[in-house]
C-alpha positions as CSV (number, residue, x, y, z in Angstrom):
1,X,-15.1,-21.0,-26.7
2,X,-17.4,-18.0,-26.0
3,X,-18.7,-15.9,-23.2
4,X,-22.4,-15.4,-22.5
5,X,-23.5,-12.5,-20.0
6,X,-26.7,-13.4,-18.1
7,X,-28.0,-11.6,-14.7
8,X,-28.7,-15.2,-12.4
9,X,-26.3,-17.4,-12.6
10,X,-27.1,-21.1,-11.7
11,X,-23.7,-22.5,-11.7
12,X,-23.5,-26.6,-10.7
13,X,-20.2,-28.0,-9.5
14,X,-19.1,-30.9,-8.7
15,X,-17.0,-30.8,-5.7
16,X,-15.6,-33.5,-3.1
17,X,-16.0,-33.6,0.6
18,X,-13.5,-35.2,3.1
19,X,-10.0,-35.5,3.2
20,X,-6.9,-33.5,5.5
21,X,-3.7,-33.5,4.7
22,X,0.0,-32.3,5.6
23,X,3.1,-33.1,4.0
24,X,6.2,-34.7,4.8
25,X,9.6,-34.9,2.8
26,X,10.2,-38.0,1.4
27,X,12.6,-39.1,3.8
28,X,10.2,-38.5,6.5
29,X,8.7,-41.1,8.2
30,X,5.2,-41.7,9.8
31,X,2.2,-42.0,8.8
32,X,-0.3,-42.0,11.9
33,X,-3.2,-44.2,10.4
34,X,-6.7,-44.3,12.0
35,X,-9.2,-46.6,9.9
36,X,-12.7,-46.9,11.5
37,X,-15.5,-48.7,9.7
38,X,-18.9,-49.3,10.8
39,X,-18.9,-53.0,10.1
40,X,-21.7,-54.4,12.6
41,X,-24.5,-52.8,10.6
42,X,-26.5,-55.2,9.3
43,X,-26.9,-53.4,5.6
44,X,-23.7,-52.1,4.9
45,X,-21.5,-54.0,7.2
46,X,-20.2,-56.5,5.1
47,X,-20.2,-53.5,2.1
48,X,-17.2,-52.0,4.7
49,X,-15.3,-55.1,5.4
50,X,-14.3,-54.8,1.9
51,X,-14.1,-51.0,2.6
52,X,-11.8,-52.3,5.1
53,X,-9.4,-54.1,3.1
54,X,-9.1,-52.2,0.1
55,X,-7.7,-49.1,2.8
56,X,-5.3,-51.7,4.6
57,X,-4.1,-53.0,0.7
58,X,-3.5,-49.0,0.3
59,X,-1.8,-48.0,3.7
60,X,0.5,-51.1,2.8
61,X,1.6,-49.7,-0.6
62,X,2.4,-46.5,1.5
63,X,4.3,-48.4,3.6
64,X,6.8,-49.3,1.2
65,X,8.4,-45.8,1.4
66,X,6.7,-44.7,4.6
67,X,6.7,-46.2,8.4
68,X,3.2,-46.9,9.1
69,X,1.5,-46.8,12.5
70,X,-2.4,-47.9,12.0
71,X,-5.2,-48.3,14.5
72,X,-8.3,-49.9,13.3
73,X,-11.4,-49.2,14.9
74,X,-14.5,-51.5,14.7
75,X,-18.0,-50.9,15.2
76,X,-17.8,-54.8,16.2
77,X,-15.9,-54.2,19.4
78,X,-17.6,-51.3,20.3
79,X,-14.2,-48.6,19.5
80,X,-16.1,-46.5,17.2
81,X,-17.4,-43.9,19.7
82,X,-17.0,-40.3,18.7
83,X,-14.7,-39.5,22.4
84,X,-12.2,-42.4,21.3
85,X,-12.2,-41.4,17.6
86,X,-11.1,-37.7,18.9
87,X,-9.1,-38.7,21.6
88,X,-6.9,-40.8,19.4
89,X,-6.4,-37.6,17.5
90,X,-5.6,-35.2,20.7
91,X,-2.9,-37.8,22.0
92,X,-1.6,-37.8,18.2
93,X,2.6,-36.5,19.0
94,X,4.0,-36.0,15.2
95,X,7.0,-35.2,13.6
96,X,6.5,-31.8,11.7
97,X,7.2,-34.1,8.5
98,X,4.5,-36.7,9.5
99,X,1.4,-37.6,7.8
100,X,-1.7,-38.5,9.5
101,X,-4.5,-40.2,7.6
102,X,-8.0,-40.5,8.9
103,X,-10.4,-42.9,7.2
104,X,-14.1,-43.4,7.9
105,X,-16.7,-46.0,6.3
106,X,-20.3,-46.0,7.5
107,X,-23.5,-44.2,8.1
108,X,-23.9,-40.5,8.1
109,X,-25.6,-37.9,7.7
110,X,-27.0,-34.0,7.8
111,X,-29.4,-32.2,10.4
112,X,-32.0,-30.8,8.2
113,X,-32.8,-29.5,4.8
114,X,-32.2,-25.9,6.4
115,X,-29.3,-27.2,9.0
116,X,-26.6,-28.9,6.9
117,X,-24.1,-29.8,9.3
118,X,-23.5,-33.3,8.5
119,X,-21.9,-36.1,10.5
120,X,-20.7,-39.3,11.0
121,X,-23.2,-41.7,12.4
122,X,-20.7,-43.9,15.5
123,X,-21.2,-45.9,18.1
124,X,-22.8,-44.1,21.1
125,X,-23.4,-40.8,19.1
126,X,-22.6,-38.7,16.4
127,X,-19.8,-37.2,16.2
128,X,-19.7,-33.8,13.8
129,X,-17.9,-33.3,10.6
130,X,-16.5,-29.5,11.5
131,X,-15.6,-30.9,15.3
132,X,-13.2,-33.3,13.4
133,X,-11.3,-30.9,11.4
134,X,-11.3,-28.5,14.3
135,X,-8.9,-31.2,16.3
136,X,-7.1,-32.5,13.2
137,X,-6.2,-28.9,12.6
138,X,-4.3,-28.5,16.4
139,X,-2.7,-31.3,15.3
140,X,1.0,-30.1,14.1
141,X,2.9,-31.9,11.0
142,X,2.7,-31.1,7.3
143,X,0.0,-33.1,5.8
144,X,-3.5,-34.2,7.1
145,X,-5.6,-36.0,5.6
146,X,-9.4,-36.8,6.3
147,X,-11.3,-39.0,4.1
148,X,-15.2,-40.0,5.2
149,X,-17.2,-42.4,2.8
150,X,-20.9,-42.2,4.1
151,X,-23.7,-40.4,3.8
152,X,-24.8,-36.4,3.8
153,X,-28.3,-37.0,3.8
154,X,-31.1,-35.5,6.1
155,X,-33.5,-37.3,8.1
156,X,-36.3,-39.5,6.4
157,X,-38.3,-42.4,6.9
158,X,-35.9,-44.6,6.1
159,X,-32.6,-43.1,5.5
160,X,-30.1,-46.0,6.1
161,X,-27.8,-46.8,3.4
162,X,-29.2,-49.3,0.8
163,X,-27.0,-51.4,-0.4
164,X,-26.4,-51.8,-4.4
165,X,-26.4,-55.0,-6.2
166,X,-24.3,-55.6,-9.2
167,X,-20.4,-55.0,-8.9
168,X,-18.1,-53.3,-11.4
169,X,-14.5,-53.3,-12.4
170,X,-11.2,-52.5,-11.5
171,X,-8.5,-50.6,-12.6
172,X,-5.1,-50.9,-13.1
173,X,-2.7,-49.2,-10.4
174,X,0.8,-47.2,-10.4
175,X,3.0,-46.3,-7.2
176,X,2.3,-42.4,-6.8
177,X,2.7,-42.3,-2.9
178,X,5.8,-40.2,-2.9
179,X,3.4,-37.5,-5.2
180,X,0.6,-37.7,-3.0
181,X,2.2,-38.1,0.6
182,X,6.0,-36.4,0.3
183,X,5.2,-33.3,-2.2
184,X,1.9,-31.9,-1.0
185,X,1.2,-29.5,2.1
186,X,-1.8,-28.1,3.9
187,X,-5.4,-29.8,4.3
188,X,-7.7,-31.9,2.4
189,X,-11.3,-32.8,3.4
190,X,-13.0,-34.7,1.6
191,X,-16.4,-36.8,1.7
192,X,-18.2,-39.3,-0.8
193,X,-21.4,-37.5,-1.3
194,X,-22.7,-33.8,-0.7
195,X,-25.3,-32.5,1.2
196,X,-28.6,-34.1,0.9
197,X,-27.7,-37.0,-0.7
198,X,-26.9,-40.9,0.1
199,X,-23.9,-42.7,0.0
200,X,-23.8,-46.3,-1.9
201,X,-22.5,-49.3,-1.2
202,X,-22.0,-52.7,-2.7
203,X,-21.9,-55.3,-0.4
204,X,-18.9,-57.5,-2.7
205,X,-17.1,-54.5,-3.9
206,X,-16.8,-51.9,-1.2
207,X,-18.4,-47.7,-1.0
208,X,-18.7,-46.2,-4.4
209,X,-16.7,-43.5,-3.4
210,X,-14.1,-45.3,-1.6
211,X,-13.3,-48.0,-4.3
212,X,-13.6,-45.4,-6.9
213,X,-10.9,-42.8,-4.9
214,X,-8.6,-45.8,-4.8
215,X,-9.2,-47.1,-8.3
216,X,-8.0,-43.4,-9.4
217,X,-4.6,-43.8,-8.2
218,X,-3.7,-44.7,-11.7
219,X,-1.1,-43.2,-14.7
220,X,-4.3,-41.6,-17.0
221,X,-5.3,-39.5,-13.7
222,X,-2.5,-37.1,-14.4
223,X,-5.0,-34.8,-16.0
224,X,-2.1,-31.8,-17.3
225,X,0.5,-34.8,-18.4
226,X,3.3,-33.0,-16.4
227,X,4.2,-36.6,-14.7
228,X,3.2,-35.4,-11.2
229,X,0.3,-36.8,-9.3
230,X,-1.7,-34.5,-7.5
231,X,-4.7,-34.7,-4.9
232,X,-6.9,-32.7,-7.3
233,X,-6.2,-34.9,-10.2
234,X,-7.0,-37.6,-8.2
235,X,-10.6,-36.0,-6.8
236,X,-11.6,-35.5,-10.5
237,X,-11.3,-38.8,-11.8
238,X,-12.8,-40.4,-8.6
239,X,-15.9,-37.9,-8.9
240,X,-16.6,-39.4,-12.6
241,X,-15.6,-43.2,-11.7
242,X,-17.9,-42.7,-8.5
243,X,-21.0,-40.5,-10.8
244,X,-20.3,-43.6,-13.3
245,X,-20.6,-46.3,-10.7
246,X,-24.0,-44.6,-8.9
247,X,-25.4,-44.6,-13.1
248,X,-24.6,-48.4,-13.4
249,X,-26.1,-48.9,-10.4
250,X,-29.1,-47.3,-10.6
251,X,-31.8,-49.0,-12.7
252,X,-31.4,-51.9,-10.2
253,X,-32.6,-49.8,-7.3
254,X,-36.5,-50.2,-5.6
255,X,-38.5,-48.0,-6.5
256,X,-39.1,-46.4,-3.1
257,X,-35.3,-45.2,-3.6
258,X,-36.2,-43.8,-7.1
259,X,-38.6,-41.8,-5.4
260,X,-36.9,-40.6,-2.3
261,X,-35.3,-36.8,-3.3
262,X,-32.0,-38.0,-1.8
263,X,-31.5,-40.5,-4.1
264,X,-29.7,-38.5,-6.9
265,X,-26.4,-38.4,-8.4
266,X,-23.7,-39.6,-5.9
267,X,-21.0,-36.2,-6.1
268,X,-18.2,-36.1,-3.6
269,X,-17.3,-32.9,-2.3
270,X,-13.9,-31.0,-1.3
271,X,-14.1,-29.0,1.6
272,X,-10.2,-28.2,1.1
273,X,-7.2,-29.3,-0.9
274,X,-3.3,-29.4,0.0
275,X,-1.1,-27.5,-2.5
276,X,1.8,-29.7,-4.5
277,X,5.0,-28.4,-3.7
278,X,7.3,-30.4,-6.0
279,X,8.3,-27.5,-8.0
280,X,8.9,-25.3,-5.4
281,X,12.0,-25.8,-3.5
282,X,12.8,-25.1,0.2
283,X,16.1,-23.9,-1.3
284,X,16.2,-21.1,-4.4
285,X,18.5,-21.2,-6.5
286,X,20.3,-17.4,-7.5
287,X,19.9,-17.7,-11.4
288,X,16.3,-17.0,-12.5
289,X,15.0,-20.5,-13.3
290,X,12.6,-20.1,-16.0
291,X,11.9,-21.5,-19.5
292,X,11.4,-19.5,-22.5
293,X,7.5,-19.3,-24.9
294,X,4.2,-18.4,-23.2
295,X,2.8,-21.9,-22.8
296,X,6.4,-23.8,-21.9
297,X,6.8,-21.2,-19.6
298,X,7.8,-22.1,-16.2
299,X,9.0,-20.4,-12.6
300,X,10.3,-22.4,-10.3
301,X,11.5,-19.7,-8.0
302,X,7.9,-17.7,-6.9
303,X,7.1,-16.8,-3.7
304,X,3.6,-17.8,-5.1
305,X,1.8,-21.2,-5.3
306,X,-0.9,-20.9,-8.4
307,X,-2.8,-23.7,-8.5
308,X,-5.4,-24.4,-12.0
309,X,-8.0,-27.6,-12.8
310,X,-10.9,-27.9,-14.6
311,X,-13.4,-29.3,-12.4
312,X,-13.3,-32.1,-15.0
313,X,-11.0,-33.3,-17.8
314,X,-13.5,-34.5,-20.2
315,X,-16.2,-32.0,-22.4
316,X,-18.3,-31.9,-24.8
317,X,-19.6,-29.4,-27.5
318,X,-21.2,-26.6,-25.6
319,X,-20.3,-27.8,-22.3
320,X,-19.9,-24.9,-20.0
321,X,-16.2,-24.7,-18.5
322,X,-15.8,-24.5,-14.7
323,X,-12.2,-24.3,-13.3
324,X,-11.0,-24.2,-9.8
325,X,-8.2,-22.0,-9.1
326,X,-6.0,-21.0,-5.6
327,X,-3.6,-18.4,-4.7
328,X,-1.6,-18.4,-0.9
329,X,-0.7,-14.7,-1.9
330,X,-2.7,-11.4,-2.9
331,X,-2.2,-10.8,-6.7
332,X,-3.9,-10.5,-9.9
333,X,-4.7,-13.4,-12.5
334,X,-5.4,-13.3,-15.9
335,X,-6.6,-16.8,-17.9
336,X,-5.7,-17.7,-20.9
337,X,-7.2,-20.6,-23.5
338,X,-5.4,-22.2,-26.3
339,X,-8.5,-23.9,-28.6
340,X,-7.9,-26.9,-30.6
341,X,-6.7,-25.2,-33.7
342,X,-4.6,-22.9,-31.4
343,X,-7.0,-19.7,-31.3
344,X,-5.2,-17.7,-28.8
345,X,-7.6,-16.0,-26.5
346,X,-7.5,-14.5,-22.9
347,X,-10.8,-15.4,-21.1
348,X,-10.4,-13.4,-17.8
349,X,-10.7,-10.5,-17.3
350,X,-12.9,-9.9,-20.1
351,X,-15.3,-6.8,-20.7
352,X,-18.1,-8.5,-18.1
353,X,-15.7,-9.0,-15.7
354,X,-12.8,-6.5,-14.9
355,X,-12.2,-7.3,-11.9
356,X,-8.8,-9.7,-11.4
357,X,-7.7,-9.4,-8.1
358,X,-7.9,-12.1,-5.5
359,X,-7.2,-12.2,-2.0
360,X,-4.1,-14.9,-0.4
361,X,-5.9,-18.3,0.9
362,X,-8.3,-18.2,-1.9
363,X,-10.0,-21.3,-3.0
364,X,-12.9,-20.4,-6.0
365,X,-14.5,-22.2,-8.5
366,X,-14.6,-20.0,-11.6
367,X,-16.2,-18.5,-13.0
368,X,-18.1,-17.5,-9.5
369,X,-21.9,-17.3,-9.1
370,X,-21.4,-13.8,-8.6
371,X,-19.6,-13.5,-12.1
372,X,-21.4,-12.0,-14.7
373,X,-20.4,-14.6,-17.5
374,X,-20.3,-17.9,-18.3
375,X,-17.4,-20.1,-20.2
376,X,-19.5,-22.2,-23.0
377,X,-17.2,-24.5,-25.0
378,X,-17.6,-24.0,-28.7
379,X,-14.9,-26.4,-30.5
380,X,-13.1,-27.1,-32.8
381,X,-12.8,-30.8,-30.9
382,X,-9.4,-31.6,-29.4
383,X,-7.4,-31.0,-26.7
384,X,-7.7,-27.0,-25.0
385,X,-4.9,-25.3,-23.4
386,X,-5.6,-22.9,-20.1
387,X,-2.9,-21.1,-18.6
388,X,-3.0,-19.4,-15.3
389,X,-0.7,-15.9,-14.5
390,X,-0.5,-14.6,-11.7
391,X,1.1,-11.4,-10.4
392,X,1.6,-9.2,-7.3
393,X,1.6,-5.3,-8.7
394,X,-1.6,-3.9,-10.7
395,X,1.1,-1.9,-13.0
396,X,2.1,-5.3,-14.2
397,X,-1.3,-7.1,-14.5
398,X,-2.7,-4.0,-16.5
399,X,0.5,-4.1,-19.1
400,X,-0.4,-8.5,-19.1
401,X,-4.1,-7.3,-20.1
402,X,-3.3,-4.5,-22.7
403,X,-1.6,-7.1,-25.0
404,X,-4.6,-8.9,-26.2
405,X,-8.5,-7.4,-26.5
406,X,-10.7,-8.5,-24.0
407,X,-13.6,-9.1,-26.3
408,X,-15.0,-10.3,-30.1
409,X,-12.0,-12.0,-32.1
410,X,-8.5,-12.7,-29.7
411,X,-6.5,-11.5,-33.2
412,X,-8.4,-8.3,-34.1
413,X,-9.2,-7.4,-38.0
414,X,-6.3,-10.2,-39.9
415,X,-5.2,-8.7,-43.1
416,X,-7.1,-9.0,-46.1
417,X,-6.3,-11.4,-48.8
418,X,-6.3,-15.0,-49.2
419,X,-7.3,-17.7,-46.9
420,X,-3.9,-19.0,-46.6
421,X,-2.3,-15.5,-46.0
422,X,-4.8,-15.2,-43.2
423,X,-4.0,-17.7,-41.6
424,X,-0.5,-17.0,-41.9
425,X,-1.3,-13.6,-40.4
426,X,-3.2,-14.6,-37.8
427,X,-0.2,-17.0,-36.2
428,X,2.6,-14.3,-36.2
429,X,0.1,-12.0,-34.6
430,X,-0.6,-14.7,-31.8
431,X,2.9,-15.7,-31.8
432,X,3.7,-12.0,-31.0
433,X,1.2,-12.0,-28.7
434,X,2.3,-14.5,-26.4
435,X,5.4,-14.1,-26.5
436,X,5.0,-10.3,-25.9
437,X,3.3,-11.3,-22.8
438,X,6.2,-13.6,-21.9
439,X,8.6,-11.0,-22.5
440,X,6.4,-8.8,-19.6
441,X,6.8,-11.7,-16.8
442,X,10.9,-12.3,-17.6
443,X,11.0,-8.2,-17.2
444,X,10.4,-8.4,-13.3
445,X,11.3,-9.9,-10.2
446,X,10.5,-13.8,-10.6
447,X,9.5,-13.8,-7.1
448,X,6.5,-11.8,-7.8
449,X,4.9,-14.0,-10.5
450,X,3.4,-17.5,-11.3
451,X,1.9,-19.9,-13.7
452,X,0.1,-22.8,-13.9
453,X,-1.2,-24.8,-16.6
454,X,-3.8,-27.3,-17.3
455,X,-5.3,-29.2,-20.4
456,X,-9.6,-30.4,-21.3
457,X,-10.4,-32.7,-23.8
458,X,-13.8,-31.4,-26.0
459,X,-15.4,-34.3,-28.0
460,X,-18.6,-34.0,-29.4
């Protein structure tokens, strides 16, 4: 893994649109359901029927540990107007431990190349993205979740969803509802395509988006192996399965699709993403809770939630590396890479970037376009370690920084002699590194620091 400095930065991202969440406790109780699907359209309204049951198979797994209260609305009996689809939401009375889940299958769409406000295309009128999280948010519980499959294209001569022809397969599912609905909190949005783009449907299997998010519910979508399921796992694989799915699809299109600028790569987006909270607990225990060794180590007891992810799980050979990373309190992070052969190396801050310090709420994909650098993914194949630290005092993120060099080889000058020695030399230096930087994080107030780890596999 190296760096490369360049002046314009062109970084692409793929991010997911449309989901809103808050969380309850396990033990807590309702889930405020409303599903509306555009299913009197004569393209894609058979496409959400399926749409339609594949959500109501969903909510049902839910409620095996949840109470459920759903409202469906149809375009077929005319309840899919934008005043009823926000009044629902404005009479919504929760428990501050409820859930609410809003779902939405049809047409939509963006004002203009230049105006990209996008919408949902109901009955009577369209009813604006930003004016349904601006309700959603008044709404007070824990989780809230809002989760649009259509599309975010602007206007055309013909911009109606086309539907897709040949189907594709399913996966198998596990039970992850208490990860996903008990031990998350804030707000995911979420859509199935980004601006400027279609949404795809197949008329026998359901949205591309919307069978791939469900499909991704699954025991290989916990990306870092830690047995937790989390929302951002969850938006990774279903932005490959859905990318995948448009591919498949794709040769069988017209040709007036091929041609139409709009028709490209189907990429959700995230507007926003809930934080897991299953290792922090409402109560803290006195004794410092914390594990020993720089990768295995652990704080269960910070006042800050750190929160790491590759923006995929899956590389190849000089692949660049984009992360996402989020912080709900001012401090100063420093990343650090494990390669295959376990190279030790700290990527950020490095000598074209000194600047570590970011601000509480934060939310950026790394590195930024304003970054001066680039992460390009060198080998040896395997599987790559990235750690996350993150502290509140300067004094102590400088000390964290001073422990390894910030540029050319992450040991330094190895002793001479043979290659075995070298090698030798090379691991009690890194060994002494980490563990030196361990030793600086168990020195202060466990309250003022945090980690997070994640894991990429590079293939050729």
């Amino acid at each position: 893994m190296f760096f490369r400095k360049f002046w314009l930065i062109t970084t692409v991202v793929f991010v997911l649109c449309g989901l809103i969440l808050s969380t309850p406790h396990v033990e807590a109780q309702t889930v405020h359901a409303l599903v509306v699907v555009m299913n009197a359209d004569d393209k894609i309204g058979k496409g959400m029927e399926v749409n339609l049951d594949k959500i109501n198979e969903f909510l049902d797994e839910v409620g095996n540990q949840y109470l459920i209260r759903p409202t469906i609305f149809r375009s077929t009996a005319r309840q899919t107007t934008p005043d009823a689809v926000l009044q629902w939401i404005r009479n919504l009375r929760p428990a501050a431990d409820d859930v609410v889940f809003f779902y939405y299958g049809g047409h939509g769409g963006m004002v203009s190349k230049t105006d990209q406000r996008t919408y949902l295309y109901l009955t009577d009128g369209i009813l604006y993205r930003d004016k349904i999280e601006e309700v959603m948010q008044n709404v007070s519980c824990r989780l809230k979740l809002i989760i649009t499959d259509c599309c975010s294209s602007y206007p055309s001569s013909d911009s109606a969803d086309p539907a897709s022809l040949t189907n594709y397969g399913t996966v198998e599912q596990r039970n992850h509802i208490t990860d996903l609905f008990g031990k998350h909190e804030g707000l995911l949005h979420v859509n199935g395509t980004t601006e400027g783009s279609y949404g795809w449907v197949n008329l026998n299997r359901g949205g591309f988006f919307t069978t791939s998010l469900l499909q991704s519910i699954h025991p290989r979508t916990d990306g870092n192996r830690d047995g937790f399921l989390e929302w951002h796992e969850i938006l990774q694989v279903t932005e490959a399965v859905t990318q995948e799915t448009f591919n498949s699809h794709y040769p069988s299109f017209t040709d007036e699709y091929k041609r139409d600028p709009q028709t490209k790569l189907q990429t959700p987006k995230v507007y926003s993403t809930p934080i897991p909270v299953h290792w922090y607990p409402r109560d803290r225990p006195d004794d410092r809770d914390i594990a020993s060794g720089l990768w295995e180590l652990e704080n269960r007891v910070s006042d800050i939630r750190l929160f790491l992810r590759p923006t995929k799980q899956d590389y190849r050979l000089t692949d660049y590396l984009t992360i996402r990373l989020e912080a709900d309190r001012d401090c100063y992070i420093t990343l650090f890479n494990w390669e295959a052969d376990g190279t030790f190396k700290q990527l950020f801050p490095n000598k074209f970037d000194t600047d570590n310090f970011i601000r509480a709420g934060s939310s950026i994909n790394f590195p930024t376009r304003d970054s001066n650098f680039d992460i390009r993914l060198s080998g040896p194949e395997g599987i790559e370690r990235l750690k996350l630290v993150a502290v509140r005092s300067k004094t102590v993120s400088d000390r964290i920084n001073s422990v390894l060099p910030r540029e050319g080889d992450a040991f330094g000058n190895a002793p001479a002699g043979d290659g075995q020695n070298k090698r030798m030399a090379d691991i009690e230096k890194r060994v002494s590194r980490e563990d030196k930087i361990a030793e600086i994080l168990q020195d202060i107030d466990p309250r003022d620091w945090a980690i997070d780890n994640a894991t990429i596999d590079l293939r050729r």
